[in-house]
SESEBA-733504 format. One record per residue (C-alpha): x, y, z; residue number from 1. Coordinates in nm, 4 decimals. Last residue first. Layout:
x=X | y=Y | z=Z | k=NUM
...
This chain:
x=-2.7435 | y=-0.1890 | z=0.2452 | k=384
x=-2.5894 | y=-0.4729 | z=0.3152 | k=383
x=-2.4682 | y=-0.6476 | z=0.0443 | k=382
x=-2.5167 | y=-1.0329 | z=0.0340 | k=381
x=-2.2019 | y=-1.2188 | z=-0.0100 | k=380
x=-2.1574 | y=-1.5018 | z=-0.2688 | k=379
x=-2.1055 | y=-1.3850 | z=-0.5729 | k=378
x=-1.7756 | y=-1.2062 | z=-0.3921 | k=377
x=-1.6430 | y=-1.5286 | z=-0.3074 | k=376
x=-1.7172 | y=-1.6291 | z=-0.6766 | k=375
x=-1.4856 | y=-1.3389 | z=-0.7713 | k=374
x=-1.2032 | y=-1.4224 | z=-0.4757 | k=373
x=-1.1297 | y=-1.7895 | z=-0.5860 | k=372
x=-1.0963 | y=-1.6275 | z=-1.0095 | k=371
x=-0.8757 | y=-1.3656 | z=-0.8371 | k=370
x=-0.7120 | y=-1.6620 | z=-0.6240 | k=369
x=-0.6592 | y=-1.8600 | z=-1.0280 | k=368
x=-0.5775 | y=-1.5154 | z=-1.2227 | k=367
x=-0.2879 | y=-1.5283 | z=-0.9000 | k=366
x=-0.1508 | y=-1.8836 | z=-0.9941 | k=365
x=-0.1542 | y=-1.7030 | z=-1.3974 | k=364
x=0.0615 | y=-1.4613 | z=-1.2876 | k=363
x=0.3226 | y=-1.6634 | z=-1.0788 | k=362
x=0.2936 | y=-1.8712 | z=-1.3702 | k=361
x=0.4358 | y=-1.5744 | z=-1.5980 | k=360
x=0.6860 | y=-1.4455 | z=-1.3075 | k=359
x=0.8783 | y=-1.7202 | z=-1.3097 | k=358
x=0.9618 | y=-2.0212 | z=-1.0537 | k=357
x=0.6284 | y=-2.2031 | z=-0.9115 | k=356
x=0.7538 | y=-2.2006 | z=-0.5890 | k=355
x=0.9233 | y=-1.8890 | z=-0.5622 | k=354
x=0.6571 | y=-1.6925 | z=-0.7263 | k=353
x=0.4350 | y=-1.8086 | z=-0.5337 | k=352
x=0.6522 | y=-1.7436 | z=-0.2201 | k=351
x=0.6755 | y=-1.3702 | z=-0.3867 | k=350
x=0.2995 | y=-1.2901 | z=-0.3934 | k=349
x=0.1915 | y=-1.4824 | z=-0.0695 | k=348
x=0.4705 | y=-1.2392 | z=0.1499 | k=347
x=0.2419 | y=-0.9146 | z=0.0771 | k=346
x=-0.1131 | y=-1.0985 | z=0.0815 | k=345
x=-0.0405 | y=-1.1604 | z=0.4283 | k=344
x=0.0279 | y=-0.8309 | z=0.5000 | k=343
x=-0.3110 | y=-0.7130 | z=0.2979 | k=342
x=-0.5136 | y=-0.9849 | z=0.4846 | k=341
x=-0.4420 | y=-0.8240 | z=0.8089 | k=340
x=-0.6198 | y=-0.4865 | z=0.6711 | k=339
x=-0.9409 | y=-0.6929 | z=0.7907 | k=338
x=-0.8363 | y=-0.6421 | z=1.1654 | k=337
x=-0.7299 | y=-0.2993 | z=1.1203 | k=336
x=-1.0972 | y=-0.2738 | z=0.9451 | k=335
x=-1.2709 | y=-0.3915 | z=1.2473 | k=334
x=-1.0670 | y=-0.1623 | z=1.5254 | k=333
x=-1.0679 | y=0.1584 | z=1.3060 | k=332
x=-1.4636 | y=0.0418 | z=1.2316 | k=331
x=-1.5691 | y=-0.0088 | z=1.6188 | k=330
x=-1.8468 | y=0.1763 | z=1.5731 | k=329
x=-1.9043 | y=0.2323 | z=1.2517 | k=328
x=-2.0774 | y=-0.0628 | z=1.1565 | k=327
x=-1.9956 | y=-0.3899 | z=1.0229 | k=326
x=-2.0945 | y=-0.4536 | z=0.6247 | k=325
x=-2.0734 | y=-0.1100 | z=0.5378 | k=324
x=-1.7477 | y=0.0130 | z=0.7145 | k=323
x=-1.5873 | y=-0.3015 | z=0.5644 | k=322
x=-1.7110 | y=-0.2270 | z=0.2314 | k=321
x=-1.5783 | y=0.1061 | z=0.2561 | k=320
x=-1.2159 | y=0.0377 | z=0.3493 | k=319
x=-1.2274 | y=-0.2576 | z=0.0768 | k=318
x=-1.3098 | y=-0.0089 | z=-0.1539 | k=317
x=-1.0191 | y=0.1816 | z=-0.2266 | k=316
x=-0.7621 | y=-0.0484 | z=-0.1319 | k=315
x=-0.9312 | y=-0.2353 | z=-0.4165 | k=314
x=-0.9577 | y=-0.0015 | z=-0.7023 | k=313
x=-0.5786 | y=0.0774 | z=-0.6250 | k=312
x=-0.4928 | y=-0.2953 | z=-0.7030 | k=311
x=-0.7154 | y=-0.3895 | z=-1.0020 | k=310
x=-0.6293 | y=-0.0261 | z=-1.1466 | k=309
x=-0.2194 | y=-0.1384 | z=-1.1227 | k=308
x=-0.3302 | y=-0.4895 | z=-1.2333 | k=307
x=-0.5122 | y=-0.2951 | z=-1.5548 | k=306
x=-0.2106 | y=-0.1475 | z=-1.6116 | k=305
x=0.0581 | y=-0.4314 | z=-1.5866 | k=304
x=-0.1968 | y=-0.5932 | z=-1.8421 | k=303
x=-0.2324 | y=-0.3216 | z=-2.0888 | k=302
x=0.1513 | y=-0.2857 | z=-2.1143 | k=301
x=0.2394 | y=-0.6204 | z=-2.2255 | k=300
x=-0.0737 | y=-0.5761 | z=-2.4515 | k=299
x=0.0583 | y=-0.3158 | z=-2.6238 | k=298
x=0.4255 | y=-0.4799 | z=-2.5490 | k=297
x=0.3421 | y=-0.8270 | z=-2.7202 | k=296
x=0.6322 | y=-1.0746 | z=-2.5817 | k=295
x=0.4085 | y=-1.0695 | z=-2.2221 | k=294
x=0.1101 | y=-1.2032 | z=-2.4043 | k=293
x=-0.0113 | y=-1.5142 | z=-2.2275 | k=292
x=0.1132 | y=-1.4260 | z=-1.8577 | k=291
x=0.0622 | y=-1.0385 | z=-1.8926 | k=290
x=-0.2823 | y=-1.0927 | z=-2.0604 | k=289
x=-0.3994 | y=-1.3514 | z=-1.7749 | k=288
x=-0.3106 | y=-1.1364 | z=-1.5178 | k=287
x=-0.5243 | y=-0.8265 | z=-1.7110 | k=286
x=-0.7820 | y=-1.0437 | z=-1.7682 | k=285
x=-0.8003 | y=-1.2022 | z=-1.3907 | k=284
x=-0.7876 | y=-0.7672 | z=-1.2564 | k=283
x=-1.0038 | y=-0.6950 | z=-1.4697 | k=282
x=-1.2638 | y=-0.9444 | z=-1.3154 | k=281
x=-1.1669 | y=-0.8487 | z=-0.9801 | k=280
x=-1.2118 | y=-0.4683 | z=-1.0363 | k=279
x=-1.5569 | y=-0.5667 | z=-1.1793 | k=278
x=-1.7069 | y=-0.7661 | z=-0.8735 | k=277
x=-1.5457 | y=-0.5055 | z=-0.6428 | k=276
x=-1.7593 | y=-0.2426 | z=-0.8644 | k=275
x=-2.0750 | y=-0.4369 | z=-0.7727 | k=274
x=-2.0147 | y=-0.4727 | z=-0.3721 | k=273
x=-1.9401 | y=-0.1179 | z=-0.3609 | k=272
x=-2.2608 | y=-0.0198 | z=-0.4993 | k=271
x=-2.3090 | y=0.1727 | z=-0.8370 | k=270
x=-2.3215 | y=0.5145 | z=-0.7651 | k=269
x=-2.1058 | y=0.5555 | z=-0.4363 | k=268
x=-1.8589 | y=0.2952 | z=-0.5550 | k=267
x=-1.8109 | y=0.4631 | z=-0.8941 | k=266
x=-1.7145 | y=0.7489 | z=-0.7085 | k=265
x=-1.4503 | y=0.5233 | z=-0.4428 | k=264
x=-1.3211 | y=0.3448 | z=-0.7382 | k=263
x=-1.2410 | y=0.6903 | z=-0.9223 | k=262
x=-1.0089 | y=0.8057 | z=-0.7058 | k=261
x=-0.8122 | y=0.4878 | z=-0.6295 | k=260
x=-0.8218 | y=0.3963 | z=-0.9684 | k=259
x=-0.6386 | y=0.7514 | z=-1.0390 | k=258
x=-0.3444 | y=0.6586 | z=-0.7842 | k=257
x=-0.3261 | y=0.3058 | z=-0.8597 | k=256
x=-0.2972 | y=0.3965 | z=-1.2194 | k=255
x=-0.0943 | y=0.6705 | z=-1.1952 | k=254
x=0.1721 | y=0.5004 | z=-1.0276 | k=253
x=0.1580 | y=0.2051 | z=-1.2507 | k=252
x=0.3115 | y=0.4131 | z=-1.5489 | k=251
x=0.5338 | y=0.5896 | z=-1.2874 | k=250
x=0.6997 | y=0.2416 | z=-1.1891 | k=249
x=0.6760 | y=0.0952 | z=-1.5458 | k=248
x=0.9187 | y=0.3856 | z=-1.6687 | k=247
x=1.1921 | y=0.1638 | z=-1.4633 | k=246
x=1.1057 | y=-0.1125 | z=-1.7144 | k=245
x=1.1119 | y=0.1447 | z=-2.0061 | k=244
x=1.5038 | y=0.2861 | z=-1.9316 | k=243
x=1.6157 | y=-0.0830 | z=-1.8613 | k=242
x=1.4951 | y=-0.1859 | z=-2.2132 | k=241
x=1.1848 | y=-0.4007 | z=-2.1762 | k=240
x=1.2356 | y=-0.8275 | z=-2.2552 | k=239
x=1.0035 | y=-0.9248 | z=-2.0633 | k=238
x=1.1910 | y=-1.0043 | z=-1.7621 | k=237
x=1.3319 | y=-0.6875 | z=-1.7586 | k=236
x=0.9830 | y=-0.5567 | z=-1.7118 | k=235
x=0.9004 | y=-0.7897 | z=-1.4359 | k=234
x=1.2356 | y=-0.6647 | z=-1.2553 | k=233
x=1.1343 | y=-0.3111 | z=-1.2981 | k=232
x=0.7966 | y=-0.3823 | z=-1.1306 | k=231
x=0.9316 | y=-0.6013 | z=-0.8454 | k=230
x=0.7690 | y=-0.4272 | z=-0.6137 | k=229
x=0.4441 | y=-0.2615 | z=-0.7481 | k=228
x=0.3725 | y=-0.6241 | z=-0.9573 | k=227
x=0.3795 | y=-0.8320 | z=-0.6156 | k=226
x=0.1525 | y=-0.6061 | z=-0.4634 | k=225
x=-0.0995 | y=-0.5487 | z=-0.7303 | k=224
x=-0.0842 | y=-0.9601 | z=-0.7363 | k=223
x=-0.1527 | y=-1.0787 | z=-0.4223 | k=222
x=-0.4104 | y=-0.7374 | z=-0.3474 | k=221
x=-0.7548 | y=-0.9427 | z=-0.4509 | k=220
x=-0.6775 | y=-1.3019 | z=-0.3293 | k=219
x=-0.6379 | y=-1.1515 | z=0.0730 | k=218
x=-0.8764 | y=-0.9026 | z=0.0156 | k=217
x=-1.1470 | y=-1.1609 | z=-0.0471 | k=216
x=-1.0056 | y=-1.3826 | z=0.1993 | k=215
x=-1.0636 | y=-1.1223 | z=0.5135 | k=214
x=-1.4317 | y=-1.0476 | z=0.2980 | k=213
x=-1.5459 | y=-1.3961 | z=0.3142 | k=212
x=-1.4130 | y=-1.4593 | z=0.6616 | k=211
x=-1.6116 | y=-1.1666 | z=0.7785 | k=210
x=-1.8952 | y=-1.2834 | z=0.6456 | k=209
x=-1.8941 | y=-1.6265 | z=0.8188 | k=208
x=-1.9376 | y=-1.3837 | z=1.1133 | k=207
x=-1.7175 | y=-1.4956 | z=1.4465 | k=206
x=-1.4464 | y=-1.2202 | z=1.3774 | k=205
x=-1.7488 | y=-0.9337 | z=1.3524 | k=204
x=-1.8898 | y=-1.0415 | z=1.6909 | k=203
x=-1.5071 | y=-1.0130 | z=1.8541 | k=202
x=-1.4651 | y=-0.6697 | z=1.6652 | k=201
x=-1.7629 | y=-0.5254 | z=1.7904 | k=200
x=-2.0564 | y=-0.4920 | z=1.5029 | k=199
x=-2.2806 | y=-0.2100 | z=1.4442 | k=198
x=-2.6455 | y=-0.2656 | z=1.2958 | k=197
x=-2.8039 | y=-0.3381 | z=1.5966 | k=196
x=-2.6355 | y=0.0296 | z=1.7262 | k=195
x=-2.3693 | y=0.0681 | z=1.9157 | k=194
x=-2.3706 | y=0.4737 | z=2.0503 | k=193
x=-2.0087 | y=0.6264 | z=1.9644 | k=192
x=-1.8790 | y=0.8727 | z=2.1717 | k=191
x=-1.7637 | y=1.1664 | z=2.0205 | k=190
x=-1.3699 | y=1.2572 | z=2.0027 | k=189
x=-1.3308 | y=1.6164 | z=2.1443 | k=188
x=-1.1470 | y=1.8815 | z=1.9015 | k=187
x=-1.1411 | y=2.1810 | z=2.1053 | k=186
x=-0.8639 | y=2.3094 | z=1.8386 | k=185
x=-0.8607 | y=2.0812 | z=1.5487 | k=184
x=-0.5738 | y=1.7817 | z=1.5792 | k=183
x=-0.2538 | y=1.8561 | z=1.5251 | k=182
x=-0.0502 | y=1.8621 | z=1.1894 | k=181
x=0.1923 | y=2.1189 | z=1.0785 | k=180
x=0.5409 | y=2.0348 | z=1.2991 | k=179
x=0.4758 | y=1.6423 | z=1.1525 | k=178
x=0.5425 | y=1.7760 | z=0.8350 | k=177
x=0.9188 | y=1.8047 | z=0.9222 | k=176
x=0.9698 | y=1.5260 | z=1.1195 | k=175
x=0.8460 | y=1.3351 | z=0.7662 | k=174
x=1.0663 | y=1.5621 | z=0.5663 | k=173
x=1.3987 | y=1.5107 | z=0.8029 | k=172
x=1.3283 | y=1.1453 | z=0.8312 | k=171
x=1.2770 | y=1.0954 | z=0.4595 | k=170
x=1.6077 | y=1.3207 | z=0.3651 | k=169
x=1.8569 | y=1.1442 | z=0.6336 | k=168
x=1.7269 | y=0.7815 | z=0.4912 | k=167
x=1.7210 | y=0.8650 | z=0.1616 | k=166
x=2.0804 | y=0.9659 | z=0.1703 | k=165
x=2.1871 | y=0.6600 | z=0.3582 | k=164
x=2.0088 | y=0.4580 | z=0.1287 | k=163
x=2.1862 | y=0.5913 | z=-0.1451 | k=162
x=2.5259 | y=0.5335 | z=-0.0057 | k=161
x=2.4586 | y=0.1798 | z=0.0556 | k=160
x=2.3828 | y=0.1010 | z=-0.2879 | k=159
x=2.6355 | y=0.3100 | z=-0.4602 | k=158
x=2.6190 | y=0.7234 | z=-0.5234 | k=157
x=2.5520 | y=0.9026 | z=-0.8078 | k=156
x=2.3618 | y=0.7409 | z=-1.0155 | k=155
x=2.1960 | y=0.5235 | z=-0.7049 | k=154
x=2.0503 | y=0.8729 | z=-0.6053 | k=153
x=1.9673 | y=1.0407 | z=-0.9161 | k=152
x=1.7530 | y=0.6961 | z=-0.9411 | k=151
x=1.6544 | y=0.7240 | z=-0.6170 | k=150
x=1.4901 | y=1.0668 | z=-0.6622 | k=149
x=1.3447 | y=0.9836 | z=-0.9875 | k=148
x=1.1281 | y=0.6712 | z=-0.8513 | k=147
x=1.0418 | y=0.8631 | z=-0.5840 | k=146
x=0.8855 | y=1.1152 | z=-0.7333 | k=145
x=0.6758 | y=0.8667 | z=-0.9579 | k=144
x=0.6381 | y=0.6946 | z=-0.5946 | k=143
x=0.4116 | y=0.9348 | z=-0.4516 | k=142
x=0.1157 | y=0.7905 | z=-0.6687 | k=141
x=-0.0014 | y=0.5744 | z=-0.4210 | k=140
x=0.0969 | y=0.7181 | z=-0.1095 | k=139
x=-0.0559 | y=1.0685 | z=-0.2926 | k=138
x=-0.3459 | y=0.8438 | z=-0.4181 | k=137
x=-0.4718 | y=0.7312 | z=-0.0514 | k=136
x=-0.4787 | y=1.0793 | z=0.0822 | k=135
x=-0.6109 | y=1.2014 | z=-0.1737 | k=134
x=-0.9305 | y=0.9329 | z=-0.1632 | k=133
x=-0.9483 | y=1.0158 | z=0.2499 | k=132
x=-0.9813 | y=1.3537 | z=0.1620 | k=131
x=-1.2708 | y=1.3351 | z=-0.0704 | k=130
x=-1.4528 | y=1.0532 | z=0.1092 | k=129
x=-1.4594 | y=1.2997 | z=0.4241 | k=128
x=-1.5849 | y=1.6333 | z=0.2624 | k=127
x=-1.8081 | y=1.7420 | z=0.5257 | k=126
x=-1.5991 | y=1.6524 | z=0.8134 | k=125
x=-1.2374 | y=1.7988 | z=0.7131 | k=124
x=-1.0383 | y=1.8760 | z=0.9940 | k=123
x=-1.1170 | y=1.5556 | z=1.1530 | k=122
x=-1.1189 | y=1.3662 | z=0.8209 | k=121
x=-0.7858 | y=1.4930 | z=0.7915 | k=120
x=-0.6645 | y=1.3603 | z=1.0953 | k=119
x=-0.7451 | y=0.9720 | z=1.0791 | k=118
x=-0.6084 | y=0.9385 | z=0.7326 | k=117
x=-0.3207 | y=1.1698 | z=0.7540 | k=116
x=-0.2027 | y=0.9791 | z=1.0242 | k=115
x=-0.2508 | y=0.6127 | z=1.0018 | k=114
x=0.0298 | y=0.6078 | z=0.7337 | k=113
x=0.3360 | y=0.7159 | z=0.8857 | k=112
x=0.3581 | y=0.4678 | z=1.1629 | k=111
x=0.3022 | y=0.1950 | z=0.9317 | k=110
x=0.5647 | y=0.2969 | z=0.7131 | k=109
x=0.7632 | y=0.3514 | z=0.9947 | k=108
x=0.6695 | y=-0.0351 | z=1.0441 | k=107
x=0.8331 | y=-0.1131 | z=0.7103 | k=106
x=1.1186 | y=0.0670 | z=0.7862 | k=105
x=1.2029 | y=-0.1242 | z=1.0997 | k=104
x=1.1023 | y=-0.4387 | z=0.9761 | k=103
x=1.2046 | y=-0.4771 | z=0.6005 | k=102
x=1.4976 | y=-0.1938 | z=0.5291 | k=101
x=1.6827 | y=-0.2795 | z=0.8797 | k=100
x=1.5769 | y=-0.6348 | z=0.9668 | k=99
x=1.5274 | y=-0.7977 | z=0.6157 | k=98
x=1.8204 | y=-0.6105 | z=0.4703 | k=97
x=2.0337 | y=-0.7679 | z=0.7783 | k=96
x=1.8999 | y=-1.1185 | z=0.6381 | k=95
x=2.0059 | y=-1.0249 | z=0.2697 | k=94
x=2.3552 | y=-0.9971 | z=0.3780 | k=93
x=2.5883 | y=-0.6948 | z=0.3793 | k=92
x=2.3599 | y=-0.4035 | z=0.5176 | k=91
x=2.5050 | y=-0.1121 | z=0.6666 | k=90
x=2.2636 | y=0.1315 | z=0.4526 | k=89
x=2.0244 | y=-0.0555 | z=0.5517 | k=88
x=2.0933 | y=0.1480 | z=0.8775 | k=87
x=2.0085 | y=0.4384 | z=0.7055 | k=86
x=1.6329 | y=0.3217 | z=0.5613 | k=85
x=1.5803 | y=0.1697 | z=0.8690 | k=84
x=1.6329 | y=0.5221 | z=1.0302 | k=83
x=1.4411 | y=0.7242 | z=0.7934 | k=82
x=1.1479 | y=0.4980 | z=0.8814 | k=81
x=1.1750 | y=0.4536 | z=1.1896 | k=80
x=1.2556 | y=0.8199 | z=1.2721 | k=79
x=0.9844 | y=0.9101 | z=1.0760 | k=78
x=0.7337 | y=0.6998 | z=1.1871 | k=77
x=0.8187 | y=0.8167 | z=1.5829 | k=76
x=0.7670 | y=1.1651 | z=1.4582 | k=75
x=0.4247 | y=1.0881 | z=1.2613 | k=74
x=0.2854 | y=0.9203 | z=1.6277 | k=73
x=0.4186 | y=1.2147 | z=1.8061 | k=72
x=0.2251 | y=1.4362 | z=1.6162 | k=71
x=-0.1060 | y=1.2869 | z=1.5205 | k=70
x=-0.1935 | y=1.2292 | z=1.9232 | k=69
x=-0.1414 | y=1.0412 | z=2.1612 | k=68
x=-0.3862 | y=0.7732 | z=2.2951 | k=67
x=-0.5557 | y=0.7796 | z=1.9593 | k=66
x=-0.2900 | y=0.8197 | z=1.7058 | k=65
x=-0.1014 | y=0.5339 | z=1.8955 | k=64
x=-0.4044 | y=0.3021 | z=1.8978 | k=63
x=-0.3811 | y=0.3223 | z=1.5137 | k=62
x=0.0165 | y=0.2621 | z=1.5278 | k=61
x=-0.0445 | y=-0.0679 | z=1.6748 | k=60
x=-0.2710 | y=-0.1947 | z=1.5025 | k=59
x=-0.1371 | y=-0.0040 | z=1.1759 | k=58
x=0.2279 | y=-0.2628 | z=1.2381 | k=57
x=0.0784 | y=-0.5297 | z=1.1042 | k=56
x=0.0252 | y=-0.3608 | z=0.7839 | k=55
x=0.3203 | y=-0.1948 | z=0.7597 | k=54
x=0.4995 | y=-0.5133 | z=0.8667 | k=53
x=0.3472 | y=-0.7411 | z=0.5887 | k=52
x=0.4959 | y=-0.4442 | z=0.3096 | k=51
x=0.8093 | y=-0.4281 | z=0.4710 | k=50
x=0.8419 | y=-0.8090 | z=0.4193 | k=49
x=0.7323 | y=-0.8010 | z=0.0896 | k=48
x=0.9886 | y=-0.5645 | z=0.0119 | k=47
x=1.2521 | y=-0.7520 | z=0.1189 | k=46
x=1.1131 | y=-1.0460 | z=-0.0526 | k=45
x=1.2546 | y=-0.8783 | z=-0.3629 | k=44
x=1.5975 | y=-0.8565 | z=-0.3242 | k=43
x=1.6619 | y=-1.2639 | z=-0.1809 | k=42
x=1.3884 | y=-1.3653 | z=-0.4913 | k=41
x=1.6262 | y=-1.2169 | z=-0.7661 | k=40
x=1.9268 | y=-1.3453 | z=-0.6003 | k=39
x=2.2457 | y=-1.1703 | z=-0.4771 | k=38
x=2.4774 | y=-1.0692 | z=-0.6293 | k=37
x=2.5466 | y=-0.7307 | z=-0.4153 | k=36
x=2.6209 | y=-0.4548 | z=-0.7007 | k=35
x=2.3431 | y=-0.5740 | z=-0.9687 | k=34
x=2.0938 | y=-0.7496 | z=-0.7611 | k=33
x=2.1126 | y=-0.4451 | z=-0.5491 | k=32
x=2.0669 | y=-0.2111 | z=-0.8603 | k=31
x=1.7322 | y=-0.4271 | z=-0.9579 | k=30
x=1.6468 | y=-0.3685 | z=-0.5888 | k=29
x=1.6345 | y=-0.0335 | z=-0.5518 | k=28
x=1.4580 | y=0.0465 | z=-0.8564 | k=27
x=1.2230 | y=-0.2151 | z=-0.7475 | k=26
x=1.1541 | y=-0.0683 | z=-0.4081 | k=25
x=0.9586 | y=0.2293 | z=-0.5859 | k=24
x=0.6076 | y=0.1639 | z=-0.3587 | k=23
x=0.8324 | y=0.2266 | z=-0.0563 | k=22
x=0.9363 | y=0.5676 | z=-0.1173 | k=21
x=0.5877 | y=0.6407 | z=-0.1004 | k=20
x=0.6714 | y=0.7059 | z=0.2153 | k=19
x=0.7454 | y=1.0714 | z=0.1716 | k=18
x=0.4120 | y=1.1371 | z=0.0384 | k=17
x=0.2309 | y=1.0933 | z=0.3066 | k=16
x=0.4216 | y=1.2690 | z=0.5426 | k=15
x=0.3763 | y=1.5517 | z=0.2757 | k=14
x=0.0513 | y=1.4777 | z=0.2739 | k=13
x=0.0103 | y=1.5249 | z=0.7084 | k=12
x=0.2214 | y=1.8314 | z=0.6787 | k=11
x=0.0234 | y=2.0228 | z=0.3958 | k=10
x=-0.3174 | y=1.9179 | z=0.5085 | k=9
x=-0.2073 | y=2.0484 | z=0.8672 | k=8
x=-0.1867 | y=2.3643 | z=0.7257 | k=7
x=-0.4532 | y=2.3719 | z=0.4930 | k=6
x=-0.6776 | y=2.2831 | z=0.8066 | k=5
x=-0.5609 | y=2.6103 | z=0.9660 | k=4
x=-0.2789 | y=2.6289 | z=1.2954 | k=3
x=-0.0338 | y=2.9476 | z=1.2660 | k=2
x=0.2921 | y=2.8177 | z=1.4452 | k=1
């Protein structure tokens, strides 16, 4: 097979894209709710469970990539992925939807996701904050697609059906794009020199720093990734025809795709440390719009935006930050560590809301850790 960096930017997006399956859960859920009975918080925890083992699972993918290769590591993604997605499609109780959709999925998702972003940058050296920001928006933005593909899905075919469709398709597509990507011919991984500047990840783990930024993220994603999964739910829950709350999961789509984009720019001119300042503070307005003036749809929909931007400006630059603040020499290791807070951040958004009972105090409990998070942020020295 004819090896070019186009190539094996073809396979590794369209890996990439194929999991962005995940980021349209609430389409599958609301029709769960529907045909199973089951509870609004059973559904949606699902997803917050497959979100927590993604992120758990990059420690163990990331070493994967490095021992092995691209290839093998996208193969074994796919068939997790696809394969949770299929057995789900045996799923009677909410528990079994934990295991099949929430663990084995979710760590395909894992699987999946290291890829692109540690090849690309290979192929591509000189245009490394370029690729990486696609990268990031096609799993971002993938789930427009998505969102169309299981709705033709679930319109013809029940629950379990569906899954079982999506399940054959993703692992076919993923296994698929894997046959593109390798690693560039000759390719030999340089060896890092530590500097004073770098950080191992014991040292890094021991700064007070480090806590700062591991809580940061923590308080900065709750609510992007609570609003991403239950997205259709939210909408119903303000009163949105069913056709407009599953329009919300395009609508925040593009805005976690574009912030994404544009976060990592602004980042470049402006400072990381300053833009993460602003993407927290729209990210308390826009929380504190959607909780005060859900029953006004402008402003309805100006606050499910600006969480979307909040969200994708954030995965953006918390990558960065991290690379700033501890090195590059053990940076896969550092920021795998860091990416912990993301999985935790996952299961916070819908135990909130499962404590405190609705979606508009949920919202106004996350302003509060966004409001935690900004004077976090006042507090940390940039380092140049």
């Amino acid at each position: 097979m004819i090896r070019n960096k186009y190539t094996v930017l073809f396979g590794a997006l369209l890996a990439q894209l194929t999991i962005a399956g995940l980021y349209a859960w609430s389409i599958f859920s609301t029709a769960i709710i529907d045909e199973m009975s089951w509870s609004d918080n059973e559904v949606i925890i699902t997803y917050s469970i497959a979100q927590f083992v993604f992120a758990f699972s990059t420690i163990l993918s990331g070493r994967l990539v490095d021992k092995k290769g691209p290839k093998i590591t996208l193969i074994i993604g796919g068939i997790l992925y696809g394969g949770g997605l299929m057995l789900s499609s045996f799923a009677t109780t909410p528990i079994m939807l934990y295991l099949t959709y929430g663990v084995i999925s979710g760590a395909g998702v894992g699987f999946v996701y290291v890829c692109p972003l540690s090849t690309l940058i290979k192929w591509f050296p000189n245009n490394k904050g370029t690729i990486t920001g696609l990268s990031v928006a096609i799993f971002g933005g993938g789930s427009i697609l998505f969102k169309e593909v299981i709705g033709l899905l679930l319109k013809n075919n029940d629950v379990s059906g569906s899954f079982m469709y999506l399940g054959i398709l993703s692992m076919i597509i993923i296994i698929f794009g894997a046959m593109f990507v390798s690693l560039p011919k000759g390719y030999e991984k340089t060896v890092m020199i530590k500097t004073d500047n770098d950080y191992t990840t014991k040292e890094m783990i021991k700064t007070t720093k480090f806590k700062k930024v591991w809580l940061m993220y923590w308080l900065a994603v709750i609510p992007g990734l609570l609003v991403l999964g239950a997205a259709k739910n939210i909408g119903l829950d303000a009163s949105l025809t069913v056709a407009a709350a599953a329009s919300l999961v395009s609508i925040l789509a593009i805005s976690n795709a574009s912030s994404r984009l544009l976060s990592g720019y602004l980042s470049d001119k402006f400072g990381t440390l300053n833009i993460l300042k602003g993407v927290f503070v729209i990210t308390i307005l826009s929380l504190l719009t959607i909780a005060l003036f859900a029953d006004v749809t402008f402003l309805f929909y100006i606050g499910i935006i600006g969480i979307a931007v909040g969200y994708g400006g954030f995965l953006a630059l918390f990558p960065t930050f991290t690379n700033q603040q501890f090195g590059s020499y053990k940076y896969g290791s550092n920021y795998g560590i860091v990416y912990q807070a993301y999985g935790l951040a996952a299961l916070s958004g819908i135990f909130i809301k499962m404590f405190v009972g609705s979606y508009t105090n949920t919202f106004i409990v996350s302003a509060i850790a966004g409001a935690i998070g900004l004077v976090i942020a006042f507090s940390i020295k940039e380092r140049k």
